[in-house]
N, C-alpha and C positions, 0 to 999 in steps of 0.2 A: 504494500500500500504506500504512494506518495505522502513525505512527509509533510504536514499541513501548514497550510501558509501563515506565515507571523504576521496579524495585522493589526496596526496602529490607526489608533482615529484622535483626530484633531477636531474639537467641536464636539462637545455632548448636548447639544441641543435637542429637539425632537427628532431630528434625521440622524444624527449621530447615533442616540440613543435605540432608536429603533434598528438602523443595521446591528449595535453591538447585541441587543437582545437576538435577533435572527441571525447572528453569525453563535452566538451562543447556545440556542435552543433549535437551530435545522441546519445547523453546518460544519459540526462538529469535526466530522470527517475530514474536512478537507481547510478547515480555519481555524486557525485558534488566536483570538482577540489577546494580546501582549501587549498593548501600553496603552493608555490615554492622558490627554493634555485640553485643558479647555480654565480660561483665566475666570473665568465666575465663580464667588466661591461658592454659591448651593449649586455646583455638581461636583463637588466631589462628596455633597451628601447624597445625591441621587446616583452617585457611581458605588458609592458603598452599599447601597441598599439594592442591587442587582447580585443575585447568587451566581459566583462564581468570575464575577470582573475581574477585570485584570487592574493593576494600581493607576491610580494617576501618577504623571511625573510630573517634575518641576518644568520642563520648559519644551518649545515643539520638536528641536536639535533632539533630545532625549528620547522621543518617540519616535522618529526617525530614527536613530540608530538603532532603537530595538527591535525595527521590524521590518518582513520583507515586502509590505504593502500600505502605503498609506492612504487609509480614505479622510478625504478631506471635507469638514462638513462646519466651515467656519462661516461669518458673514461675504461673501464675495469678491471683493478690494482684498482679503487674504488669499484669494486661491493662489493663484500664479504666483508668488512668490515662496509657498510654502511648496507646490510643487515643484518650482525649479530645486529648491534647497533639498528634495526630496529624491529628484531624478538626478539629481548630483551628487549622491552617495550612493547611487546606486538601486532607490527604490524601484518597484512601481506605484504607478499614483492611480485613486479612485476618485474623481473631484465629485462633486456636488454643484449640479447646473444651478445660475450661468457659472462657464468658466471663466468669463471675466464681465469685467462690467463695462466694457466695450469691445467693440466688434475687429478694432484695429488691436488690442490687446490679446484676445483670443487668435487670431491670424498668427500673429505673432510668434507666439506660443507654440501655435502648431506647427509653424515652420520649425522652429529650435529643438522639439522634440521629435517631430521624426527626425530632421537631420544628425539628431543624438542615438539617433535607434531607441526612444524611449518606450517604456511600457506605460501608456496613460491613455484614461477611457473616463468620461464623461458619463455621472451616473442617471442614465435614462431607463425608469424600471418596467418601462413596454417593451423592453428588446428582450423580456423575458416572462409577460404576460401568458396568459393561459386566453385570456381573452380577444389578445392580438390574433394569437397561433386560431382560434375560431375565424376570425376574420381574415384569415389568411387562407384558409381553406374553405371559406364561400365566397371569395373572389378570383379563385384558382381560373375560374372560367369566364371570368367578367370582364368587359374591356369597361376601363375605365373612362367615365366623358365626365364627371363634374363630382368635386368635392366640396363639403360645406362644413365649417369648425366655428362650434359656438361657445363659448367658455360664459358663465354670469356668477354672480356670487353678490350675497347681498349685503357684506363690507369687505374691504379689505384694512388689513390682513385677514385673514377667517379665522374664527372664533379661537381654535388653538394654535395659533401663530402668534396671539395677542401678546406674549413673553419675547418675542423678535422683531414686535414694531417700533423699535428704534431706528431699524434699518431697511426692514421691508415694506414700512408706509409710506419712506422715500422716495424721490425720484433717482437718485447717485446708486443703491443700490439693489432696490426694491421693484416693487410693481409686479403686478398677475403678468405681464409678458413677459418678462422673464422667466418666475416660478413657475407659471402653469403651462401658457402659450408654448414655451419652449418645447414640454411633452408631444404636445400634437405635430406640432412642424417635425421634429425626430420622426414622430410615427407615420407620419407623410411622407419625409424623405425615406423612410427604408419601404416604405409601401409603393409608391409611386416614380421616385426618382428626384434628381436635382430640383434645387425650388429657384426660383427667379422670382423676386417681388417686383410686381407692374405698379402699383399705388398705395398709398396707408398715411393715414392719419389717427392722431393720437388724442385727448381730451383732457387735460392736467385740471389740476386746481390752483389755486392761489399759493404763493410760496415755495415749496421744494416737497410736497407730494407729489406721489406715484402717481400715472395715469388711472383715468376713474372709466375711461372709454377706449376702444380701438374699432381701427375697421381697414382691411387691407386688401387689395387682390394680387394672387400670387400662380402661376404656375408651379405645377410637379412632376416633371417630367413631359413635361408640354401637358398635363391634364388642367383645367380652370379651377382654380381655389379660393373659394371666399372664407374670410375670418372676420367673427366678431367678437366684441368680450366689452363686456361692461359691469360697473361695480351699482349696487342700491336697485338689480332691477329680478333678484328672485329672492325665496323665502326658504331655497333649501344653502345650509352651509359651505355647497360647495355641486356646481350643475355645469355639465359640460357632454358635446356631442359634436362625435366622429362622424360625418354621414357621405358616404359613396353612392353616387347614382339615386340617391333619395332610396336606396333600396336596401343598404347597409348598413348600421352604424355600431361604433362602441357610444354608449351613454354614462357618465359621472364613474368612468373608469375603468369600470369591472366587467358592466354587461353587454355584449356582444348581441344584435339584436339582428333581425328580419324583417322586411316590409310584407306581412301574406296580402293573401288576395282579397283579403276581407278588409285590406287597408289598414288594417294594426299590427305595432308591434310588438315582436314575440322573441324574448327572449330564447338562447342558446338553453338546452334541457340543463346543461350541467351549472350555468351563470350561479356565482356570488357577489353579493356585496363587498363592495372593495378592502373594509376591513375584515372580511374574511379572505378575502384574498390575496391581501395585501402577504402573510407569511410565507405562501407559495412564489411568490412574484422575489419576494428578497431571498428565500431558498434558491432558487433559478440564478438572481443573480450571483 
């Protein structure tokens, strides 16, 4: 049996926290969590009261050296410098989208690392859905002509991100296009192919908040893609839809859906809700 990979996490935030539980309880086999670093001090009360963590250390260098994979789950303006410092001793890196908080920054990056031969991947957790792999095998036969991506939420940040809106009710490093928006366009580019954005505008508020609106059109692979996303305009925590052809969709994550003939849709037999599926999805990854 392959010996398990040493992994370090930076960031015990909710993302943090939630890979170190699912590398601890479905991944045993193949990970075993070795250091964490995160400067707040109520997590190293919340890192003690998980069975079986590994320690906090003093500083990110420390967790880095102890490990042979760093996932990185900090506020944004940290990624790329922790992963550079990371892939320069020889990690590999797991970031946590965005990888940066611009788009000439991210480029950047990705040039320096492959031309280093790095091992770094962007944590996007539909490249390992159960619900994806459904939709991928009812489009096996579909040609695609038209995609539609709607994201809404009725504040931002959502209700359990309320502990990170220092930085994610921001405009510098925040905002549902980043956090959310980002997933869909991944899951269109590996579905559909290259994206090309034709037009997009965005709807801010006064001062240095996130955008409260969006609206863009983009090609995927020469197929037509519209995107909307707006904050204050539903009443569930978090509502969002995939739709291919009007005939396909995933819905708020999980459920992978069908258009019948009766005009409604019906769920995939096997469909969960996303936090039950959420442990198979981070097992996957």
């Amino acid at each position: 049996m392959p010996t398990p990979i040493k992994l370090g996490i930076i960031g015990l935030g909710i993302m943090g926290e939630r890979l170190l539980r699912a590398a601890l309880e479905h991944a045993a086999e193949s990970v075993t969590p070795v250091a964490v670093w995160d400067p707040a001090p109520a997590a190293a009360g919340r890192l003690a009261g998980i069975a079986g963590a590994p320690r906090m250390l003093a500083t990110p260098d420390a967790v880095i050296a102890a490990c042979d994979c760093l996932y990185i789950a900090a506020p944004p303006a940290a990624h790329i410098p922790l992963a550079e410092a990371a892939i320069a001793a020889g990690r590999a890196v797991f970031i946590e989208k965005p990888l940066a908080t611009s788009p000439a920054e991210a480029r950047g990056f990705v040039a320096r690392a492959e031309a280093a031969g790095a091992r770094a991947a962007v944590n996007f957790p539909m490249a390992s859905s159960p619900a994806v792999a459904q939709l991928s095998a009812w489009r096996a036969d579909m040609q695609a002509e038209t995609l539609d991506i709607e994201v809404a939420f009725p504040t931002w940040p959502r209700g359990w991100q309320q502990a990170a809106a220092s930085w994610l009710a921001k405009r510098a490093e925040g905002g549902f296009t980043r956090e959310v928006v980002s997933h869909f366009l991944f899951l269109t580019r590996r579905q559909l192919g290259p994206l090309q954005l034709l037009e997009a505008k965005a709807t801010y508020p006064a001062g240095d908040g996130a955008e409260t609106a969006i609206a863009a059109r983009l090609t995927a692979g020469g197929v037509p893609v519209t995107l909307k996303g707006s904050v204050g305009t539903t009443t569930k925590d978090d509502h969002n839809t995939w739709t291919l052809n009007g005939a396909i969709r995933l819905r708020d994550w999980s459920f992978a859906e069908r258009l019948g003939a009766d005009g409604a849709w019906a769920q995939a037999p096997d469909a969960l809700p996303n936090e039950k599926m959420r442990p198979m999805v981070l097992k996957g990854q």
